[in-house]
N, C-alpha and C positions, 0 to 999 in steps of 0.2 A: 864651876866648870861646866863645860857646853856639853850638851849628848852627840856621841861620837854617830854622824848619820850612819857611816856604813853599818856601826851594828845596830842600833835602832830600828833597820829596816824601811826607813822612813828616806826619802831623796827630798831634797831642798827642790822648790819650784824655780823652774827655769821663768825666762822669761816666756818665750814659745808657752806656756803652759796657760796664758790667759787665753790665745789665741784658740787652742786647743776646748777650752772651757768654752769659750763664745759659742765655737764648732758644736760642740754637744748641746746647748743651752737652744740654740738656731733647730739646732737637730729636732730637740724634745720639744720647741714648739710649733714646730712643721707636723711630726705622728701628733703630736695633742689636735692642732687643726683638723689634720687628716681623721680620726678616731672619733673626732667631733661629727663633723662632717658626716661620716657614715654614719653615726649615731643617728643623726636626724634624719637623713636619707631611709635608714632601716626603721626610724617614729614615724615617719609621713604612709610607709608603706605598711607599719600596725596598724595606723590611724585609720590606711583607705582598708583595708580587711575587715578591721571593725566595724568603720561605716558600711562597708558591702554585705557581711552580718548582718546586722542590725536592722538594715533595706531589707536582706531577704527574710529575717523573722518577724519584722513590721509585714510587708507582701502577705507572709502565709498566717499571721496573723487579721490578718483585714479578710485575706480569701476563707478564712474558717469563720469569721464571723457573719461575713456578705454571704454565707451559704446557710448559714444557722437562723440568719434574718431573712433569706429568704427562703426558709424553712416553717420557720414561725408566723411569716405571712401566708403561705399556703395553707398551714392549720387554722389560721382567724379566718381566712375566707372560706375554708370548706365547714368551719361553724355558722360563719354566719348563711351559706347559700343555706345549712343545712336547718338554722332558725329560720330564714325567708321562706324554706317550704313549707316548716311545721306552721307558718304563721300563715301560709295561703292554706294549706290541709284546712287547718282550722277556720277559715273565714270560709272556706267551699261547705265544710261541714254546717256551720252556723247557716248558711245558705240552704242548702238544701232541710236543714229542719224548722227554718221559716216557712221555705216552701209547704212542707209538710203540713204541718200547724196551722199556713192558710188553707190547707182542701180539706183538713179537719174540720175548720170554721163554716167551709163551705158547705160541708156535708150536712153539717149540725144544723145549718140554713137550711137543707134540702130537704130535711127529714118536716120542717114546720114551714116551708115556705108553699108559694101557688105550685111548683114542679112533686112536690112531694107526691102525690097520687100517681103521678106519669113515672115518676123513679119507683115506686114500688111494682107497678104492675110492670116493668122493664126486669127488676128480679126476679118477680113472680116467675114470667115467661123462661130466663133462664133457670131457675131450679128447676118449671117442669120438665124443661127441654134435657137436662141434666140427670132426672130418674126417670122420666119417662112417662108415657099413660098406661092407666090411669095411679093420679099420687093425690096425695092431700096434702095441704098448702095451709101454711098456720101464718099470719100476716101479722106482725107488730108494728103498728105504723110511727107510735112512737121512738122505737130503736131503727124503726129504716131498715127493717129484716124481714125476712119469708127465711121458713123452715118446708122444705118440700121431701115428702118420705114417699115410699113407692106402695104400692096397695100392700105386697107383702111384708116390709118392712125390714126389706132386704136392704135397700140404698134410703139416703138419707142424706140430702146438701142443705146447709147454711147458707145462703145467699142476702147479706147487707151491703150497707156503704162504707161500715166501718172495714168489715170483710175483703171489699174493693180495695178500698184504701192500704190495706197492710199488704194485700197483695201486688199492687203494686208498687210499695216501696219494697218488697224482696225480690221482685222483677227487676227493678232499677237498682237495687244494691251494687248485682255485679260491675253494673255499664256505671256507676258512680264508682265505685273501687276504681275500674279500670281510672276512669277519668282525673279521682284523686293520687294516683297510687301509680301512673306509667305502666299499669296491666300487670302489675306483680300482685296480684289480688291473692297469692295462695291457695288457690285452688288447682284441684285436679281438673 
């Protein structure tokens, strides 16, 4: 025996009822399109927010490094200007104590050469002019010195070449500081 539709609940399909199906099927795949559609519409505009991201952390990634490099090249160059000084400091110094070294040699010439006689009686005259008359005058012609004391042996100057020489490299010290050093010499 057949099940009674009315109580089953159930209606037998008309024919209309294909039509009806086609209707809904037409339907679901127009929203499917449509759902689609937006889908990609809403990926293309992930896609460009990500790439616009990615630009701007790439951008402030480059700006932090181009700043950091050119941070790191300002500290190599103010090493090296600051090796290039130490390296002239050092060649002015090695200069100036060649310099020195020759008016040592020269001296050390003066003391045994033809002028020797003329450079000591040139100290002579300054120690006595230095204590005064009447002094007594002790002449070492081998050290290139006169010792001149004053009668009462109140004053008393050393006058050599060697004596010259020291003094005027503490004379030239400062005006060499300045010259090495941009007059930051530390002094008062």
């Amino acid at each position: 025996m057949e099940p009674d539709p009315a109580r089953s609940g159930t209606r037998p399909i008309s024919p209309d009822s294909g039509a009806l199906i086609g209707a809904i099927e037409e339907r679901a795949d127009q929203e499917r399109a449509r759902l689609i559609s937006e889908a990609e519409v809403r990926a293309k505009e992930i896609q460009a927010a990500a790439d616009a991201a990615c630009a701007q952390i790439r951008a402030e990634g480059m700006a932090r490094l181009e700043h950091e490099l050119a941070a790191e090249q300002q500290r190599l160059l103010g090493e090296a200007r600051m090796r290039a000084r130490a390296e002239g400091l050092a060649s002015r110094r090695a200069l100036l104590a060649e310099a020195f070294q020759r008016a040592e040699k020269e001296i050390q010439r003066m003391k045994t050469g033809p002028g020797a006689a003329a450079a000591l009686a040139s100290l002579a005259e300054e120690a006595r002019a230095a204590v005064g008359n009447p002094c007594t005058l002790d002449v070492s012609a081998e050290d290139g010195r006169v010792m001149a004391s004053s009668a009462d042996g109140r004053r008393a100057v050393e006058n050599s070449l060697d004596g010259r020489l020291r003094r005027a490299q503490a004379a030239a010290e400062p005006a060499v500081a300045r010259r090495l050093f941009g007059g930051n010499t530390g002094s008062a």
